[in-house]
C-alpha positions as CSV (number, residue, x, y, z in Angstrom):
1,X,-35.8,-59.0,-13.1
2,X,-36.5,-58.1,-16.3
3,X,-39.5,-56.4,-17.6
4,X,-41.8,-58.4,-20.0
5,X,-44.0,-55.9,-21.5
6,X,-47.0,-58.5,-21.7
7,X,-50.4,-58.1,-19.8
8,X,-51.1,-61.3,-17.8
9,X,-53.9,-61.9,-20.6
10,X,-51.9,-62.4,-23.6
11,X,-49.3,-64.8,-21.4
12,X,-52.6,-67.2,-20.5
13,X,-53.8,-67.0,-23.9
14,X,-50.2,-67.6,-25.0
15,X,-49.6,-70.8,-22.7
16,X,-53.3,-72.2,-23.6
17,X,-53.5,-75.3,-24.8
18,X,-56.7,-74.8,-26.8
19,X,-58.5,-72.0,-27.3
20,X,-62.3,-72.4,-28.4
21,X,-63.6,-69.3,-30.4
22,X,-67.7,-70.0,-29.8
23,X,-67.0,-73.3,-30.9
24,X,-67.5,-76.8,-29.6
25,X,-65.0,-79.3,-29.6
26,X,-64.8,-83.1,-29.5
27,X,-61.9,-84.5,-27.5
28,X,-61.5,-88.2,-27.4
29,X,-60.8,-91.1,-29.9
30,X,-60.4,-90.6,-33.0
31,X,-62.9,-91.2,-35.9
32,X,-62.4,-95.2,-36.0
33,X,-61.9,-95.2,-32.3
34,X,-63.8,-96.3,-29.0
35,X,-66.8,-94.4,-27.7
36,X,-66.7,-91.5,-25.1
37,X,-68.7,-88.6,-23.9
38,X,-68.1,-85.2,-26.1
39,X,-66.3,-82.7,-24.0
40,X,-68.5,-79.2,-24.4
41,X,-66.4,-76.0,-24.0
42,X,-67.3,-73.9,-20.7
43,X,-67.9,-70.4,-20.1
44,X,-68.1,-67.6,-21.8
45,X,-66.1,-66.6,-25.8
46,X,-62.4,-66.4,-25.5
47,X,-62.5,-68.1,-21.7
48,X,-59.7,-70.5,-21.1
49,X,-60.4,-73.6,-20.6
50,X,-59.5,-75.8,-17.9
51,X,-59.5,-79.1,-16.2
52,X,-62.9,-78.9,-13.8
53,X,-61.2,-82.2,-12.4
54,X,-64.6,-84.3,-12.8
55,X,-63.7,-85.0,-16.9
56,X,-65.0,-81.9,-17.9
57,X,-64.0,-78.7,-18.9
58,X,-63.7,-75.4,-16.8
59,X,-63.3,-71.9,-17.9
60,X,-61.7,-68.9,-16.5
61,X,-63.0,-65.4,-18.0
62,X,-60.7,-63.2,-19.6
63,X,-58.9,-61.0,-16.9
64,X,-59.8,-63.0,-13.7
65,X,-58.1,-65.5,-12.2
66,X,-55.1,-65.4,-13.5
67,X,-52.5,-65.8,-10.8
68,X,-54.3,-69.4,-9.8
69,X,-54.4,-70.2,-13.3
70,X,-50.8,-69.5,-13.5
71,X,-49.8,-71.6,-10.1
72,X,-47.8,-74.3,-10.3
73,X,-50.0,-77.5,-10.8
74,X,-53.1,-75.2,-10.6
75,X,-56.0,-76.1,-12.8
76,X,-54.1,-78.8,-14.6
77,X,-51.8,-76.1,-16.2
78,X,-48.1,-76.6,-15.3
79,X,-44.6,-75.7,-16.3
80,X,-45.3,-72.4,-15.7
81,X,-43.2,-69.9,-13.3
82,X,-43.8,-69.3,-9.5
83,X,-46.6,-66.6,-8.9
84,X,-44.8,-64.3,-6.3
85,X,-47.5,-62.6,-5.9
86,X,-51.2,-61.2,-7.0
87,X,-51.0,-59.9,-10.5
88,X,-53.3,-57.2,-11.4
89,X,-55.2,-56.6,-14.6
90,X,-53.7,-54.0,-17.3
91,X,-50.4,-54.4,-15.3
92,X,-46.8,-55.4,-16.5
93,X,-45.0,-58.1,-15.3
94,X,-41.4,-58.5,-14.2
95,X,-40.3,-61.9,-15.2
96,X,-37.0,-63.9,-13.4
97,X,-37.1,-66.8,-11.3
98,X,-40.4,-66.6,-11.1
99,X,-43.0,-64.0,-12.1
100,X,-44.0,-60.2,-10.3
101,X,-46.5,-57.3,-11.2
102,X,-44.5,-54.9,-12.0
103,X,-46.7,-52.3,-10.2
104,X,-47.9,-50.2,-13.3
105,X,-48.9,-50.5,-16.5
106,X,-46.3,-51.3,-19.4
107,X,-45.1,-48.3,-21.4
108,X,-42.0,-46.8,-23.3
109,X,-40.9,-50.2,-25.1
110,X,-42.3,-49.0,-27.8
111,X,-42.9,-45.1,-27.3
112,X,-40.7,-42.5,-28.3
113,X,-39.6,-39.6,-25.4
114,X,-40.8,-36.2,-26.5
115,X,-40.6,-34.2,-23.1
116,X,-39.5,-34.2,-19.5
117,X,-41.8,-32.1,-17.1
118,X,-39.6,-29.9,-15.0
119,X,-42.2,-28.0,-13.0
120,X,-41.3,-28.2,-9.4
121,X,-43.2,-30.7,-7.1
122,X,-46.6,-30.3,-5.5
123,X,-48.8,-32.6,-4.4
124,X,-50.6,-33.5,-7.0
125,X,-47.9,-34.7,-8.6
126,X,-47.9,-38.6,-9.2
127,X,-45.8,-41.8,-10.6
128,X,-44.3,-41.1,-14.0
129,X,-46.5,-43.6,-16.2
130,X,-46.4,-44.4,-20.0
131,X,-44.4,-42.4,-22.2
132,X,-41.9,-39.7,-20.5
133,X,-43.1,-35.8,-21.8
134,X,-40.7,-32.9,-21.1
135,X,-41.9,-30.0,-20.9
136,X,-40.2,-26.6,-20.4
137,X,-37.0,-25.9,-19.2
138,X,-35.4,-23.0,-16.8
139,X,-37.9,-19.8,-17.6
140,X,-36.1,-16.8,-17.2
141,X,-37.8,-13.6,-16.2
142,X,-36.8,-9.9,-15.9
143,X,-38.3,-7.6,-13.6
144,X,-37.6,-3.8,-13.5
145,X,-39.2,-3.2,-9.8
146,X,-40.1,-4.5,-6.2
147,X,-41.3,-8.1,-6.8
148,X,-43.3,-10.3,-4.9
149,X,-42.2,-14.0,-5.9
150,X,-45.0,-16.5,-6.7
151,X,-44.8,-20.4,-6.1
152,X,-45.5,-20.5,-9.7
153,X,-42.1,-18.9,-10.2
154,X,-40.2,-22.2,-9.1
155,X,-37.1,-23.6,-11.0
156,X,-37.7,-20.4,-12.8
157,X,-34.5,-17.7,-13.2
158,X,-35.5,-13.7,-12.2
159,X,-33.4,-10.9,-12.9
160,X,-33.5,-7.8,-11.6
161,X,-32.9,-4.5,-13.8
162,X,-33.3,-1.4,-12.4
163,X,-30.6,2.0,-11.3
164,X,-32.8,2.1,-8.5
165,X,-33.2,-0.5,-5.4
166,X,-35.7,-2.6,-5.0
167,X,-36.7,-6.1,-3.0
168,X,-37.6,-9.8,-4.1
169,X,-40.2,-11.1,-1.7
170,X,-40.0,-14.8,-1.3
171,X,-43.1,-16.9,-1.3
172,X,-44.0,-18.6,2.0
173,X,-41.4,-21.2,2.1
174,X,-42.2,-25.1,1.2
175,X,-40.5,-27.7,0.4
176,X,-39.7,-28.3,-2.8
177,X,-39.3,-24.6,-3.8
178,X,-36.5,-23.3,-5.1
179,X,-35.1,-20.8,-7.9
180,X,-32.5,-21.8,-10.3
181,X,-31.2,-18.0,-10.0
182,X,-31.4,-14.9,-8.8
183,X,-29.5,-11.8,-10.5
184,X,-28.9,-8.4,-10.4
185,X,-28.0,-6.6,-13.3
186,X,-29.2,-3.4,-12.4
187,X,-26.7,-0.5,-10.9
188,X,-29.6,-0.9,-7.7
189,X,-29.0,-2.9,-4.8
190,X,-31.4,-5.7,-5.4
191,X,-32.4,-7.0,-1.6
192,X,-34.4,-11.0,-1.3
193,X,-35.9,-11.4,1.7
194,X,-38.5,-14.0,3.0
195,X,-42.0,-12.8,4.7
196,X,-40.9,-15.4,7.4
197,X,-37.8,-17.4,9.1
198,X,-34.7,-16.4,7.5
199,X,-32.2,-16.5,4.2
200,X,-28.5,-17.6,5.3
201,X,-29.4,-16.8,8.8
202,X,-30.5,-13.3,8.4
203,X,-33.5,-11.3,7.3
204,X,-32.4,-10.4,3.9
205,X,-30.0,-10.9,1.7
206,X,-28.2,-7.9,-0.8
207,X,-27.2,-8.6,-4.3
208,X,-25.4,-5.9,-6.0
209,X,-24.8,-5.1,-9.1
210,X,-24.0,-8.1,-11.1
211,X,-24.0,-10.9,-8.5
212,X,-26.5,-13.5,-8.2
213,X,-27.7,-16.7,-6.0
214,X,-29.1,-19.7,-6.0
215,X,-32.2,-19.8,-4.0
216,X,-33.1,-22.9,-2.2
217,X,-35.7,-23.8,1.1
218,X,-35.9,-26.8,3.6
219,X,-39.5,-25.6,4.5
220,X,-38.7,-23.1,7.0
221,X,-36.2,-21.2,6.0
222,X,-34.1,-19.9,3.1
223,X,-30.8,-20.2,1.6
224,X,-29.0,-18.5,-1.2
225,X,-25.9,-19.6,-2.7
226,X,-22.7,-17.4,-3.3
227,X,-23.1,-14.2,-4.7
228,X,-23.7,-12.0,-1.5
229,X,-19.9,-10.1,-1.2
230,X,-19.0,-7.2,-2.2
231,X,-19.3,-5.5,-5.1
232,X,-18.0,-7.3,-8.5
233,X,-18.0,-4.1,-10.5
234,X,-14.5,-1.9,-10.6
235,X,-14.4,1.8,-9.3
236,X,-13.5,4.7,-11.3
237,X,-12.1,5.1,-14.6
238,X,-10.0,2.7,-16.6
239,X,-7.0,1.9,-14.9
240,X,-7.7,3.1,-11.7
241,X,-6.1,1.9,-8.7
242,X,-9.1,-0.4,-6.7
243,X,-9.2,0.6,-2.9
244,X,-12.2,-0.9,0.1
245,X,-14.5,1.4,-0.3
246,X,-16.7,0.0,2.7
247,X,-19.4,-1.8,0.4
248,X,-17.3,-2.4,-2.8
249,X,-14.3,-1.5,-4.8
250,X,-13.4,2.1,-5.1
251,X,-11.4,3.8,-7.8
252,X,-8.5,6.0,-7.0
253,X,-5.9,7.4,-8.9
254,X,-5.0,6.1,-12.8
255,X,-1.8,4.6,-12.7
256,X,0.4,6.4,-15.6
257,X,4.0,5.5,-16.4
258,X,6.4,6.4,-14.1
259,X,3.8,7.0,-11.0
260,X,5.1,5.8,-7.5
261,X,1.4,4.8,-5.9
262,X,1.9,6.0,-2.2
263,X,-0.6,5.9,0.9
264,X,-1.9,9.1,2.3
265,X,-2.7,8.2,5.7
266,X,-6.7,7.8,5.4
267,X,-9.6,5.5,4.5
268,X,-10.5,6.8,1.3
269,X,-8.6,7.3,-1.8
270,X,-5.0,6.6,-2.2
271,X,-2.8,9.3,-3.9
272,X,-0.8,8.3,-6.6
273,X,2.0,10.0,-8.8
274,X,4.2,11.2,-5.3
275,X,6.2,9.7,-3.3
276,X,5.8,11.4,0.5
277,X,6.5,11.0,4.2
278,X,4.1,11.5,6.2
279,X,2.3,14.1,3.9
280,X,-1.5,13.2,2.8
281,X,-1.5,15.1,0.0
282,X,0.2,14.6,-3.8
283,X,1.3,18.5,-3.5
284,X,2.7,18.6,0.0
285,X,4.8,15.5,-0.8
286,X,8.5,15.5,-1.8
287,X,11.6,13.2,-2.2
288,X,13.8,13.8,0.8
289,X,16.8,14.9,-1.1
290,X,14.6,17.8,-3.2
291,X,12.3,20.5,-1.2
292,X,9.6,20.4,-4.0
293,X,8.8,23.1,-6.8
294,X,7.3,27.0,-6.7
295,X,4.9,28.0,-8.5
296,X,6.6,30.5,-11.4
297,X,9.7,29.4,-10.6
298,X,12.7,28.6,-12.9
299,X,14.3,25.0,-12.6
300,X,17.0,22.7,-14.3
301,X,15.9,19.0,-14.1
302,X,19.6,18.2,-15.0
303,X,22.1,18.9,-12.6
304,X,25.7,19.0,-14.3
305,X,28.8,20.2,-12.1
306,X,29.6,23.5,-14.0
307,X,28.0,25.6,-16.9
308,X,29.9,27.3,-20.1
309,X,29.0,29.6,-22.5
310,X,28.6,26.8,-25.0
311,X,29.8,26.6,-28.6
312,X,28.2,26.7,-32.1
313,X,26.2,23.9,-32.8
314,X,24.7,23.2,-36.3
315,X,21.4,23.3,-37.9
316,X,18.8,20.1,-37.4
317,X,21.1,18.4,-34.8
318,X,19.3,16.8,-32.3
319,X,21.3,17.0,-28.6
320,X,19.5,15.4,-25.9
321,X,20.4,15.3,-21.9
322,X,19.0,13.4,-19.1
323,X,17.1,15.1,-16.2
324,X,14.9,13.8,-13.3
325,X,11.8,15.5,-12.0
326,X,11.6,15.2,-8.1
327,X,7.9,15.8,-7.3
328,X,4.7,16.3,-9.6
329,X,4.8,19.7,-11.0
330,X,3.0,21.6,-14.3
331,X,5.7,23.3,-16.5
332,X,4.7,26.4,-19.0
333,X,8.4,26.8,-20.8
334,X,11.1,25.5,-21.7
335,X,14.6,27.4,-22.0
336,X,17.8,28.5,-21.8
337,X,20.2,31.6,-21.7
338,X,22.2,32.2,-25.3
339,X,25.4,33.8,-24.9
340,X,25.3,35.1,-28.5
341,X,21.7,35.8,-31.0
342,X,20.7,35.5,-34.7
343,X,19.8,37.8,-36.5
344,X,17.2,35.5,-37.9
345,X,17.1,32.0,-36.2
346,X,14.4,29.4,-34.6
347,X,14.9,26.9,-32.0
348,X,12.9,24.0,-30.5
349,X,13.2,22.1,-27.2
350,X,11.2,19.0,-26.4
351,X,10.3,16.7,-23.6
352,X,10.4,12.7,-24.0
353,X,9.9,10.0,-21.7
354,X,13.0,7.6,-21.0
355,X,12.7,4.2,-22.3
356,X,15.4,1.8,-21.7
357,X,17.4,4.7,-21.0
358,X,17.5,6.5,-23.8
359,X,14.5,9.3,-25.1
360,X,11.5,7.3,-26.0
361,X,7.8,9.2,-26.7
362,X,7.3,12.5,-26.9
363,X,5.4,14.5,-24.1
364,X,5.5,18.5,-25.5
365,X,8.0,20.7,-27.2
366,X,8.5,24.5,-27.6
367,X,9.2,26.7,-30.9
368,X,10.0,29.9,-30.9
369,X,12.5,32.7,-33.0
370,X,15.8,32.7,-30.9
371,X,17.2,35.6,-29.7
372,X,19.0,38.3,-32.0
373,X,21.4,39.1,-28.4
374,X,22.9,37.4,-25.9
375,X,19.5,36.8,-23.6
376,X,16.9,34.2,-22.3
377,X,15.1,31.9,-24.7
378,X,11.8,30.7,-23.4
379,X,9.3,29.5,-25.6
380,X,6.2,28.5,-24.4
381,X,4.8,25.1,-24.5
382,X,3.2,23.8,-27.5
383,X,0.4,22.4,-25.0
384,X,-0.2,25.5,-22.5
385,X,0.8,23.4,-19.6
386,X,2.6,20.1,-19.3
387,X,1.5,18.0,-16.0
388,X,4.7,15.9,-15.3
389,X,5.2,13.1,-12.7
390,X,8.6,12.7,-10.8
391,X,11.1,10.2,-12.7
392,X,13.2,10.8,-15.6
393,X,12.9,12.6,-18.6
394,X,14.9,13.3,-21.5
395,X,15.4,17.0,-22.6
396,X,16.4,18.3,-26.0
397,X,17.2,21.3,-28.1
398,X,17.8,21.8,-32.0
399,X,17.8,24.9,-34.2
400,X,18.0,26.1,-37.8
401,X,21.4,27.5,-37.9
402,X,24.8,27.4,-36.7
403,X,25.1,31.2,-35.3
404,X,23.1,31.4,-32.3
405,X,25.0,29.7,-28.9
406,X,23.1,28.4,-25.8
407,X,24.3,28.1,-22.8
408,X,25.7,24.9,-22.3
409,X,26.9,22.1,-19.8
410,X,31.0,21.6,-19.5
411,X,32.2,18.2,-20.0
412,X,35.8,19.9,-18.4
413,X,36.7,18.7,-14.9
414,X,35.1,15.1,-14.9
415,X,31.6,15.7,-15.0
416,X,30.1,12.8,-13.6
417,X,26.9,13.9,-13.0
418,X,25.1,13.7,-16.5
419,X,27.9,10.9,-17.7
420,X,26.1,8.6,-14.6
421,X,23.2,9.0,-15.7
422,X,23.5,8.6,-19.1
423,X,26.1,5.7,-19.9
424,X,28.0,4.6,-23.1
425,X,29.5,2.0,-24.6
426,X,32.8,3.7,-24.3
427,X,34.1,3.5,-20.9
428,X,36.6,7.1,-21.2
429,X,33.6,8.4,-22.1
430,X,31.7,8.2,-19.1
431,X,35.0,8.4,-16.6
432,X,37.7,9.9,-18.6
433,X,40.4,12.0,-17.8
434,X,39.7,15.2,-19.4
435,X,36.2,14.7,-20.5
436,X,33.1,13.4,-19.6
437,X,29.4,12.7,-21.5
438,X,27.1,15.5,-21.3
439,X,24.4,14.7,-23.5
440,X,23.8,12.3,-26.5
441,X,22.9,13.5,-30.2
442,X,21.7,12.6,-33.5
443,X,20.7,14.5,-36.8
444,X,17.4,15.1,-38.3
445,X,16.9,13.8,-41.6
446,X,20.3,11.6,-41.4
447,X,20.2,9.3,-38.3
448,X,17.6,10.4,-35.6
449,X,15.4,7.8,-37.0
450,X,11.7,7.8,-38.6
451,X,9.4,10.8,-38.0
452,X,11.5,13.4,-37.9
453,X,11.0,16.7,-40.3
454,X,14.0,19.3,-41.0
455,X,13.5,23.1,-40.3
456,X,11.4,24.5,-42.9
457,X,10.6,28.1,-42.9
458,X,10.6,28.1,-38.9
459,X,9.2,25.1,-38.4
460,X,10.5,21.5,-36.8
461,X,8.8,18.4,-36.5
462,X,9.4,16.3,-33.2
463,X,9.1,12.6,-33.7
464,X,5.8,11.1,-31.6
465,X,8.7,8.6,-30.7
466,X,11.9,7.4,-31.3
467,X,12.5,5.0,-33.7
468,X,16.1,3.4,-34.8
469,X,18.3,6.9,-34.1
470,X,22.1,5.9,-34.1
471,X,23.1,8.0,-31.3
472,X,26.9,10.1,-30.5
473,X,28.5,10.9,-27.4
474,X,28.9,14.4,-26.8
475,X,32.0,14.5,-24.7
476,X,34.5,16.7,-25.9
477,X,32.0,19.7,-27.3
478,X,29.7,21.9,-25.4
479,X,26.9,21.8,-27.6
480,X,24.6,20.2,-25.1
481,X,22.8,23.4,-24.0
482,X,21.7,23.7,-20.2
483,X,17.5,23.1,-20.4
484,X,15.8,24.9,-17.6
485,X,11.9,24.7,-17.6
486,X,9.7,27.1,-16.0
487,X,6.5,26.2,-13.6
488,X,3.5,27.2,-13.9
């Protein structure tokens, strides 16, 4: 049906044939005409008037009456709808086929909407009637402690901030209730619990830090939506490895470049940086082909098939070799053993990371005045201590002068060792006949790329990384000196 926003008042006044307005009113002939008794309006001003069905005139008062005068046939009025069924003053009607109170007053045809009330149901609450008001919205409320929840706190979000624990009480549960959320952004364990029945089938509920839940009640109990896992916030530092740590996410070891993550046999922390068997700790681990380092031992992380003297190199050349580091250990030095001095000479060796095979950033280096005899060279790390994981490195050596030789790998007698490990684009190179790769080089200043600062006065500046060197083969010279590093 639709709605007619008309009171049943207007529609009779409307459909009236005549309305009298404390008047009196001759019907009959007119002037000229036959004879006839003067019709004199009944009841009271503004009553309708009707047919009394004796020649006269009947009234029906303002606001009574109206479904018989509205009948069919009723009164003498007619052409009119069906009645369907009792209309009642002040009322609306619903017109269609025939005509229906509408049950309430009319209201909004002409209204504007300002508000929706949102507050949750009680009951008092009653038919929505004229214009629509909306009030409110979703309140939000923090609470830094324990908290008893009120009914008045339905629809309502509360958030709990606090580092220590603490407990939302629910009210008494009733239907109807319920809390658009509940959050914890404290680093406390914020527990909700009913004072009867029971939330998700249990006494209480535990939100940690940064979950939340949707609280919602069918009278008895309570139930929360989602939010009631583990913990959402990460363990440990940045980049840590996550493990179960029984109520959340633990954090284990940082995961660096060239780390081999590895069990250790327990429930709690994972080691990392070590690949073991059966071991459950980083230091007792080793690969199975290497026994593992000594403290204030000497090692070479290259492993070429024979040593020489070496020959002469030449000042600012950059020679680099490959070596691999079995297990974690902490170096103090770098070095090697110089088969002839300077009288006045500086070297520098340096560790870099391998990147795509070649050196890529650099970890530490070591400066010192070589030798003015045949002896060990050994400066000490620029750092104190150097922590490094097993993989591979790349280690390399330049000086200030062309005097001064270092010990150095042979390339003589097919040294596959360093040429596997370090490739070319040459294949005699890396299998020839008489001589294989042993290292690769480039010079300072000329083609070791950006970064790079000669010798001056003693001093040599290492690239932070490697950047566009054009690299050489060193094959048929022993130049490449024979890096050993020292443990701390």
């Amino acid at each position: 049906m639709k709605r007619i926003f008309l009171s049943a008042l207007s529609l009779l006044f409307s459909a009236a044939l005549a309305l009298a307005q404390n008047t009196q009113t001759s019907i009959g002939p007119g002037g000229g005409g036959g004879g006839g008794s003067a019709l004199t309006v009944s009841g009271t001003s503004g009553a309708l008037q009707t047919n009394n069905g004796s020649g006269g005139l009947g009234s029906i008062l303002p606001g009574s009456g109206v479904a018989a005068a509205l009948a069919d046939g009723v009164n003498g009025l007619s052409g009119f709808p069906t009645v369907y069924a009792a209309i009642v003053t002040g009322h609306c009607l619903m017109w269609g086929p025939g005509v229906e109170d509408a049950g309430a007053a009319c209201g909004g045809g002409s209204g504007t909407v300002t508000s929706v009330d949102t507050t949750c149901p009680t009951s008092a609450n009653s038919p929505v009637s004229g214009v629509v008001t909306i009030t409110g919205g979703v309140v939000v409320s923090t609470k830094t402690a324990t908290y008893a929840v009120l009914s008045s706190d339905c629809g309502s979000k509360l958030i709990y901030n606090s580092a220590s624990a603490g407990t939302f009480t629910l009210p008494t549960a009733a239907s109807g209730f319920f809390l658009a959320s509940v959050q914890n952004i404290g680093a406390g364990t914020l527990t909700v619990a009913p004072p009867s029945g029971t939330i998700n089938g249990a006494a209480s509920i535990a939100l940690a830090t940064n979950q939340s839940a949707g609280i919602t009640t069918d009278g008895t109990n309570y139930f929360a939506d989602g939010g009631t896992g583990g913990s959402a916030s990460a363990g440990g530092s940045t980049g840590a490895i996550q493990y179960n740590s029984g109520s959340g996410f633990g954090g284990s070891a940082v995961v660096a470049a060239n780390d081999i993550v590895t069990g250790n046999g327990a429930s709690g922390p994972q080691d990392s940086g070590v690949l073991v068997t059966g071991a459950t700790t980083a230091s007792a681990g080793s690969l199975q082909h290497h026994p593992g380092y000594v403290t204030g031992g000497v090692w070479y992380p290259t492993a070429p098939s024979s040593t020489v003297a070496g020959a002469v190199g030449a000042a600012n050349v950059v020679n680099c070799a490959p070596g691999v580091i079995a297990s974690p250990v902490t170096i103090k030095a770098l070095g090697d053993y110089f088969s002839a001095g300077v009288a006045s000479g500086n070297g520098s060796f340096a560790i870099y990371t391998s990147v795509s095979g070649r050196p890529g950033a650099l970890i530490d280096y070591a400066t010192a005045t070589e030798p003015t005899a045949a002896g060990d060279f050994t400066p000490a790390m620029h750092n104190t201590t150097d922590a490094l994981k097993q993989g591979a490195y790349w280690f390399c050596f330049t000086e200030d002068n062309a005097t001064a030789i270092a010990e150095a790998a042979s390339f003589v007698g097919n040294n596959m060792t360093l040429s596997w490990l370090i490739g070319s684009a040459t294949l005699n190179n890396v299998a020839g006949t008489t001589d294989d790769m042993i290292g690769i080089s480039c010079t300072a200043g000329t083609n070791c790329g950006t970064g790079f600062t000669v010798w001056t006065t003693g001093a040599f500046v290492w690239t932070t990384a490697f950047s566009g060197p054009t690299w050489t083969d060193i094959h048929n010279a022993e130049t490449m000196p024979f890096i050993s590093m020292e443990t701390n």
